[in-house]
N, C-alpha and C positions, 0 to 999 in steps of 0.2 A: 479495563476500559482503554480505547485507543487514544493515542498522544496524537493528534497531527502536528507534521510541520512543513515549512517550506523553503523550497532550493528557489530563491531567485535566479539563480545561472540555468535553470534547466531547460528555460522558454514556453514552460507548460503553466498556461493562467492557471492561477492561485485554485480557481473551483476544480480544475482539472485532477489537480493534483490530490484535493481532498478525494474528491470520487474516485480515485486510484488507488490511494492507499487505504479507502477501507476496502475497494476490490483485494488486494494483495492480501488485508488481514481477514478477510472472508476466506481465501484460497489457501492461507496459511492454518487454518484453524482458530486465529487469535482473537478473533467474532464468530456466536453461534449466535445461531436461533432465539431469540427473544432477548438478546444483550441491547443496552440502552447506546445509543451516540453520546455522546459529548453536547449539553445542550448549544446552543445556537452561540448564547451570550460566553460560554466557557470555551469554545472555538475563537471567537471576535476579543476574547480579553487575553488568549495565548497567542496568538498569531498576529491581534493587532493588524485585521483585515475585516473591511464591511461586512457587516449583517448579511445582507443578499445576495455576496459573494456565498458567506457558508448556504444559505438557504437556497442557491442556485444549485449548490454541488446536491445537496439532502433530495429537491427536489429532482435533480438526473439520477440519483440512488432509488428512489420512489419510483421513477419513469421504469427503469430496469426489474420491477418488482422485487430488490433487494434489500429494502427498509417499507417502514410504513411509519407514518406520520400521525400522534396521539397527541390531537390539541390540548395544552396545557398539563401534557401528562412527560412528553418525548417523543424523537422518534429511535423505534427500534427494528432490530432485522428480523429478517422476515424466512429469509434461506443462506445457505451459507452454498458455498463454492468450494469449499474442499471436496474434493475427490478421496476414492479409493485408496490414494497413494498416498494418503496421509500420516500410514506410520513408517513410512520408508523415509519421511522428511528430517528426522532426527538424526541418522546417522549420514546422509545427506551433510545435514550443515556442520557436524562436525568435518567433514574430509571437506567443506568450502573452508569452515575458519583454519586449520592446517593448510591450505591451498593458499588463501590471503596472506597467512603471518609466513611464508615464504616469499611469496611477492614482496612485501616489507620489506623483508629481507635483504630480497636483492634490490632494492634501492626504490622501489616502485611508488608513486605518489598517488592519492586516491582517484585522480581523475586518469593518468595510465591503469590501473589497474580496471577501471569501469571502460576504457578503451577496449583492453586486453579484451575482458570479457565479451563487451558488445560482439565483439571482432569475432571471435571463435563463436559465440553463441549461432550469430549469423551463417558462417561458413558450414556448422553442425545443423542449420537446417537444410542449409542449399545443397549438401551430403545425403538428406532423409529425402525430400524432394526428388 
């Protein structure tokens, strides 16, 4: 089941953030098809963020047809979002964490190394573009 959490520093309201990262764990594989959420009250009692914050994010995942909502049952997903490329992601994130634990290395603090990357990400579209 998915953990949410929340970056204060990142500027993305609290509901944003939850409908994000179950997009990302829908794209990742880490949510399929008929997997429960995290009830409403078990979001509001880890994060320690209103009710209708969670139930705002649940209800733009519903809007997206990518959960569906079972009164007094949960809500659960509906489709996932991984792709084809799905088993190419594993050796993938090993050559990221080798990638990261040299950044480390050379002295790089979490929020440079998320600069790093935005940086290059961006420049490797403006390339494909």
């Amino acid at each position: 089941m998915i953990e949410f959490s929340l970056n204060t520093r990142s500027g993305l309201a609290p509901y944003l953030q939850v409908v994000q990262q179950v997009r990302q764990a829908l794209r990742l594989g880490l949510l399929r098809e008929g997997d429960q959420l995290p009830t409403v009250k078990d979001v509001v009692a880890r994060l320690a963020i209103n009710p209708n914050t969670v139930l705002k994010a649940y209800r733009e995942l519903e809007r997206e047809g990518l959960v569906t909502a079972r009164p007094g049952v949960g809500t659960f997903v509906t489709r996932t979002l991984a792709g084809d490329a799905l088993a190419a992601h594993e050796p993938l994130r090993r050559d990221l964490r080798r990638w990261l634990t040299k950044a480390r290395t050379a002295g790089l603090d979490d929020d440079s190394i998320e600069a790093l990357f935005d940086a290059t990400f961006r420049e490797g579209q403006r390339e494909i573009a």
